[in-house]
C-alpha positions as CSV (number, residue, x, y, z in Angstrom):
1,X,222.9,145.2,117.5
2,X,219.1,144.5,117.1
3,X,219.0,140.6,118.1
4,X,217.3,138.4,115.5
5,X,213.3,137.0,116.2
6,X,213.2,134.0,117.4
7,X,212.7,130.4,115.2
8,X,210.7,127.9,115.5
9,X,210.5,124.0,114.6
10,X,208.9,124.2,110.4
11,X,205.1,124.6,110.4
12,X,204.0,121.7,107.9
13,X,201.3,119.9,109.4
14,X,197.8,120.4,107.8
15,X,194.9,119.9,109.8
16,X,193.3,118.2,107.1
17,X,189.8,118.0,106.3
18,X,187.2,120.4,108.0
19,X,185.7,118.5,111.1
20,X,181.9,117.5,111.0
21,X,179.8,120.4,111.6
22,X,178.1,120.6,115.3
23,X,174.6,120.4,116.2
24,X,173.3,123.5,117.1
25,X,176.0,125.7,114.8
26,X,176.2,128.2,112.6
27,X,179.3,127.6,109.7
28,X,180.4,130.2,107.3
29,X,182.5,129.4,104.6
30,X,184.2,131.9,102.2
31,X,186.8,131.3,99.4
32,X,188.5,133.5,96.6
33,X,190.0,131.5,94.0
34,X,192.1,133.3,91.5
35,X,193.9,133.4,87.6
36,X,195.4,135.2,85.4
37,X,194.4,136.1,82.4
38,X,198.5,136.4,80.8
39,X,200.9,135.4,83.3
40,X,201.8,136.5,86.4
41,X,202.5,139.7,85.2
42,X,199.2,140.0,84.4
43,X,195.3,141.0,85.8
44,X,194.1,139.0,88.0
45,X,190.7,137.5,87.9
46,X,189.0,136.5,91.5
47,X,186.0,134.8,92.2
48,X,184.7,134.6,95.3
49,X,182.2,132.6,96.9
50,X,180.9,132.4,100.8
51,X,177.3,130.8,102.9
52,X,176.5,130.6,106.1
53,X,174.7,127.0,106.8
54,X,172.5,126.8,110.3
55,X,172.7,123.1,111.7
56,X,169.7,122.7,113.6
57,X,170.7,121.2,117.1
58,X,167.7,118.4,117.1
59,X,168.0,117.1,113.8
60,X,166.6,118.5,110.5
61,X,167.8,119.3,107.9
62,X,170.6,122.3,107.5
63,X,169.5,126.1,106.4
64,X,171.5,128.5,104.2
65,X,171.1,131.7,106.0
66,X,173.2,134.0,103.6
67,X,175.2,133.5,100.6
68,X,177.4,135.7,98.2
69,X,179.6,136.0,95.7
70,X,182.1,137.8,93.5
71,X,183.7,138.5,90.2
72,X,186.6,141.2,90.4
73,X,189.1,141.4,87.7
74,X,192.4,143.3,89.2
75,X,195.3,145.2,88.1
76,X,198.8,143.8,88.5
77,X,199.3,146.4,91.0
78,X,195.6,145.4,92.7
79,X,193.6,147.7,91.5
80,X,190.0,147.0,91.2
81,X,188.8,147.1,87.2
82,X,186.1,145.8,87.4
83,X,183.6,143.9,89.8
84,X,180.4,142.3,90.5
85,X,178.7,140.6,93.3
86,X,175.6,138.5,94.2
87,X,173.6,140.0,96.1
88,X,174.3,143.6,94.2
89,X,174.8,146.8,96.4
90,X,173.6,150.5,95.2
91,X,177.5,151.7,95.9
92,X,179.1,148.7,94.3
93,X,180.6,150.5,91.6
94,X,181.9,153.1,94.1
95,X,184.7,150.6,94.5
96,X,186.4,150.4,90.8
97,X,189.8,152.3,90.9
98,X,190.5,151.1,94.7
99,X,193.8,149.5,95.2
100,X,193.9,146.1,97.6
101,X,195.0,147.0,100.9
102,X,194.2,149.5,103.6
103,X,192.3,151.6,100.9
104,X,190.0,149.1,100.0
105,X,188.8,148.1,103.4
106,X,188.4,151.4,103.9
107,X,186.5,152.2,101.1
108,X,184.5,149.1,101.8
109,X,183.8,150.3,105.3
110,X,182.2,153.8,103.9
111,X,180.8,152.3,100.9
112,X,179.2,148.6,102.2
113,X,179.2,149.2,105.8
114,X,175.2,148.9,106.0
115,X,176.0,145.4,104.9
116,X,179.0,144.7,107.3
117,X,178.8,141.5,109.1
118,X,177.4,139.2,106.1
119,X,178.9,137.4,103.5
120,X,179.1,140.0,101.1
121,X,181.4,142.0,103.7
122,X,183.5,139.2,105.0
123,X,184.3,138.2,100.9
124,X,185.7,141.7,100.0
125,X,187.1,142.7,103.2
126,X,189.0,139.4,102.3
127,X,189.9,140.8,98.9
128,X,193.5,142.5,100.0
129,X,194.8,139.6,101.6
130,X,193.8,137.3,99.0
131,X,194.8,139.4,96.2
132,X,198.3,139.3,98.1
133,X,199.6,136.1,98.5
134,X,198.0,134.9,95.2
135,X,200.9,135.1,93.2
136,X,202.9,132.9,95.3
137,X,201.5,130.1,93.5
138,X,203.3,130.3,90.6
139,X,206.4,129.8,92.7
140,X,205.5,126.1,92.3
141,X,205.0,125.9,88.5
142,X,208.0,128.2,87.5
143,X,211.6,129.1,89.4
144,X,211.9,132.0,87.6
145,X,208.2,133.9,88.1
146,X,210.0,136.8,90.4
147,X,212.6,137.7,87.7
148,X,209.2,137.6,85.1
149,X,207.4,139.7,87.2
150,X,210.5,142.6,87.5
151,X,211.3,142.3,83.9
152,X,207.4,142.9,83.5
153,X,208.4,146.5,85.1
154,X,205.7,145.8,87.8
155,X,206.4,147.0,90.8
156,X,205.5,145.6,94.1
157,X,202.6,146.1,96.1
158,X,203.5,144.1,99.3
159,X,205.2,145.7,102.1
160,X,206.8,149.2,101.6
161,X,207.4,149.1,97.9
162,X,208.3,145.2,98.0
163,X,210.5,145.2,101.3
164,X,208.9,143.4,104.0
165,X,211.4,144.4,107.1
166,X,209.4,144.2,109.7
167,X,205.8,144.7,107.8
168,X,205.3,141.3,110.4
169,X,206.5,138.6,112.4
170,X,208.2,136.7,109.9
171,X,210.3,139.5,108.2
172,X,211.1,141.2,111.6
173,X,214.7,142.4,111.0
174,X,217.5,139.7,111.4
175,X,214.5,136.8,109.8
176,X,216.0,134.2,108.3
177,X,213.3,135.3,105.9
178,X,214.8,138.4,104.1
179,X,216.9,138.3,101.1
180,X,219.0,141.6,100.0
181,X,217.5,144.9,100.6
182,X,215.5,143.5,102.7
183,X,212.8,141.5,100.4
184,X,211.5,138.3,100.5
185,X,214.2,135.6,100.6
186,X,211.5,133.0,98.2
187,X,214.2,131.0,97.3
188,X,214.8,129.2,101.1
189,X,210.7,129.5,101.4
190,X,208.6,126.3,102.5
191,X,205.6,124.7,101.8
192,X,203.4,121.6,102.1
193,X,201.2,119.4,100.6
194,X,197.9,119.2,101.7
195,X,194.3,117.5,100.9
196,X,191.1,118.2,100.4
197,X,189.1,120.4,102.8
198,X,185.7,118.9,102.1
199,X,184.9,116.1,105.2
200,X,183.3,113.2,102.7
201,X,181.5,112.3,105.7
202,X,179.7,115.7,105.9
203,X,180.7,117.0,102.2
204,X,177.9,119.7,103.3
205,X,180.3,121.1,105.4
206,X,181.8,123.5,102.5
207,X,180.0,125.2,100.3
208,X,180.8,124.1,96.4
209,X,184.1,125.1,95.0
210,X,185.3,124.7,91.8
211,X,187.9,122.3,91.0
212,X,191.5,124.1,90.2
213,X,193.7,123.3,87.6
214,X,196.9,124.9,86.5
215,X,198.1,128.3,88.0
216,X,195.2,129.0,90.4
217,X,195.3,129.5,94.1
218,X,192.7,129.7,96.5
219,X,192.2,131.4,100.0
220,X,189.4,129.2,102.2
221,X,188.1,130.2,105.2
222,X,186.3,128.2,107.8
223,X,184.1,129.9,111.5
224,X,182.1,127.4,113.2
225,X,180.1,129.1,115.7
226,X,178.4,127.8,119.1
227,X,176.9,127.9,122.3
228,X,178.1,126.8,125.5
229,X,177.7,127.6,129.7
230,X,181.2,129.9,129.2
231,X,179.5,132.0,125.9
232,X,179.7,132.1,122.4
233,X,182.6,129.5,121.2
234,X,184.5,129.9,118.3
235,X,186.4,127.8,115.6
236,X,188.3,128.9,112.6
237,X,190.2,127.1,109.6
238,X,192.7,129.2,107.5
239,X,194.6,127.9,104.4
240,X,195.6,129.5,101.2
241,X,197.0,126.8,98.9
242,X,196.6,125.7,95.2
243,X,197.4,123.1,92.5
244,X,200.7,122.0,91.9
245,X,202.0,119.8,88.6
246,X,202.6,116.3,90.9
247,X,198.2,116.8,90.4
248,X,197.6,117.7,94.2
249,X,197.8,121.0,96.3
250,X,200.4,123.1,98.0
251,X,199.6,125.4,100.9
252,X,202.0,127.9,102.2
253,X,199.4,129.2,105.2
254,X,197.3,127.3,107.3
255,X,196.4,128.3,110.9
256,X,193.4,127.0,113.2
257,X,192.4,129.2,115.5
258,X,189.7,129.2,119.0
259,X,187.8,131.8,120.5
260,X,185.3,131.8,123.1
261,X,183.7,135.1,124.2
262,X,181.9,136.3,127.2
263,X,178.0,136.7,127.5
264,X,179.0,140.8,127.8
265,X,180.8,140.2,124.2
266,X,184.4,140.5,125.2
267,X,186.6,137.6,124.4
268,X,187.7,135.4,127.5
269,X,190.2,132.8,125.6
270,X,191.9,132.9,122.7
271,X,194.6,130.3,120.8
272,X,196.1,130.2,117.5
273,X,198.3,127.3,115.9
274,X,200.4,127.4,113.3
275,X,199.8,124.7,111.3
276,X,201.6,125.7,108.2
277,X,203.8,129.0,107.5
278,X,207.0,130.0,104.7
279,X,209.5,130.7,106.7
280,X,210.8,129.7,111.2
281,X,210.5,132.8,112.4
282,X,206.6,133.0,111.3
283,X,205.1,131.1,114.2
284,X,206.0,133.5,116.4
285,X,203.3,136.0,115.7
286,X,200.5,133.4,117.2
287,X,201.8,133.8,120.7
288,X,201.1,137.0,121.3
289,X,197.1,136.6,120.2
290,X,196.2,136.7,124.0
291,X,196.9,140.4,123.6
292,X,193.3,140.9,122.6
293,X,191.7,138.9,125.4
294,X,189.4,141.4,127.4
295,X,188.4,143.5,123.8
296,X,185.1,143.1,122.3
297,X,184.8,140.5,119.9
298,X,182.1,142.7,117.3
299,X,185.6,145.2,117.4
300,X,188.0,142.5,115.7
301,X,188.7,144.3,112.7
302,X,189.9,147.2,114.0
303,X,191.8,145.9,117.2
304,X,193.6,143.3,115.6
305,X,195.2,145.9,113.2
306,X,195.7,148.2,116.8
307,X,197.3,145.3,119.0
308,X,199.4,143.1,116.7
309,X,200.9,146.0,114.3
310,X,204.4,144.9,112.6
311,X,206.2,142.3,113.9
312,X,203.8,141.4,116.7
313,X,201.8,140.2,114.4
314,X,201.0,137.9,111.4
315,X,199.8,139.6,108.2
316,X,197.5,136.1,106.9
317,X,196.9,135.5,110.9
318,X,195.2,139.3,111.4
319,X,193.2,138.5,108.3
320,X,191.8,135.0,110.1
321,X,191.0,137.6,113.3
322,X,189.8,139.8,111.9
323,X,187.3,137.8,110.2
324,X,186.0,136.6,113.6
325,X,184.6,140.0,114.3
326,X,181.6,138.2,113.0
327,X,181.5,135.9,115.7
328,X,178.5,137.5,117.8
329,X,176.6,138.1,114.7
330,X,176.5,134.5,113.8
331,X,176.1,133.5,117.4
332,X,172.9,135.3,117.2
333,X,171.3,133.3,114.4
334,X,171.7,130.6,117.2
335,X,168.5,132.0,118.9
């Protein structure tokens, strides 16, 4: 008898606002907000929006050292329709017909890899993930939106067909998390009210977003980067969260995660905390992040997907991992 994953006390505590950026850092800052145009049976639209801000370390004023954004309107079954992005790319349109996913950041890789590193590559390497969990949202505006979406005829594009066993930590087989056949028990799911990200003591510290009204959710991303005697130091924020009709926000991920890598470019510590997760087996994926202490840092993407596969791992956690890949790249613009 396979023994059931471990549980862990409920992951509800936000860390709040972002923390004042440091002297002598670089911060990027992404988010994809996204709504539907007819339900949630319906396309998706996605904007995205990302900078990275330099913080001089002897005063001075702030510099933006890269900024993009995009526009992609997606299938039901996250395909891309349509899609445009500032700055444009000669291969941009190379991308319409890619499905979310492992295709896309594939594509992306052969298509934009000349651009890999910036803020143009972080935002739709960042597509998939966000273009997964959007949907949750509605689970807080309606208690029927998973009926709506089967009677839509839709199918699902998470996991293997829409069941999860053991796609990751949380739906490792025996979770508390699975429901018949072996999908997504949403009914027992949990979430938490949260705040605003913007510090109003350093309301420079996010880039501007949009407010949100309605069914919308958002995916923000956070990576202060810096300097110290051990290396490059790194410090991420994580939450994907949206309105909810009491007139605040709901998050159902949140993780906050430190990274400090070696003057060679391998990383030398590593920590991840679960701040807020759906289901008690979920925090269980952010122990075993040490696993990638001794790779390089610039190989993120790749080793992440390599070292925490299935239920070693953390489907939203890989995507905040991943994203540090970046890490030496921005440490750089620290010269």
């Amino acid at each position: 008898m396979t023994q059931a994953p471990a549980q862990y006390p409920w992951a509800r505590q936000s860390a709040g606002v972002a923390p004042a950026r440091r002297p002598g850092s670089v911060r990027r800052t992404t988010s994809i907000d996204t709504t539907w145009q007819d339900g949630v049976a319906s396309n998706k639209d996605m904007r995205g929006m990302a900078r990275d801000l330099l913080t001089p370390a002897h005063g001075g004023s702030p510099t933006i050292l890269d900024e993009a954004t995009f526009h992609i309107l997606a299938s039901p079954i996250r395909e891309i329709l349509a899609i445009e992005t500032t700055p444009d790319h000669p291969r941009l349109q190379q991308m319409v017909g890619v499905r979310a996913g492992g295709a896309s950041r594939l594509a992306l890789s052969a298509r934009l890899g000349d651009v890999r590193g910036s803020c143009l590559y972080q935002l739709l390497d960042d597509f998939a993930g966000a273009s997964l969990v959007a949907g949750w949202i509605w689970s807080q505006w309606t208690d029927d939106w998973v009926r709506r979406t089967a009677e839509s005829g839709q199918r699902s594009t998470a996991g293997k067909g829409g069941v999860m066993t053991d796609i990751c930590s949380g739906f490792a087989t025996g979770s508390s998390a699975l429901g018949e056949g072996g999908r997504p028990d949403h009914v027992n799911q949990s979430s938490t009210i949260v705040g605003p990200l913007i510090n109003p003591d350093d309301r420079l510290g996010w880039h501007d977003m949009p407010d949100q009204q309605g069914h919308a959710q958002r995916r923000a991303r956070r990576i202060d980067v810096w300097l110290s005697d051990a290396g490059i130091e790194a410090e991420a924020g994580f939450q994907d969260s949206g309105p909810n009709p009491l007139g605040s926000r709901t998050a159902i991920h949140e993780y906050a995660v430190r990274m400090t890598v070696a003057g060679d470019g391998t990383i030398i510590a590593l920590t991840a905390a679960p701040l807020i997760l759906p289901y008690r087996e979920c925090p269980g994926a952010s122990r075993n992040v040490d696993r990638l202490i001794g790779t390089p840092a610039a190989a993120l993407r790749e080793s992440v997907l390599e070292t925490l596969p299935g239920p070693l791992g953390c489907t939203h956690l890989n995507d905040v991992l991943r994203a540090l890949a970046d890490v030496p790249m921005l440490a750089r613009k620290l010269h």
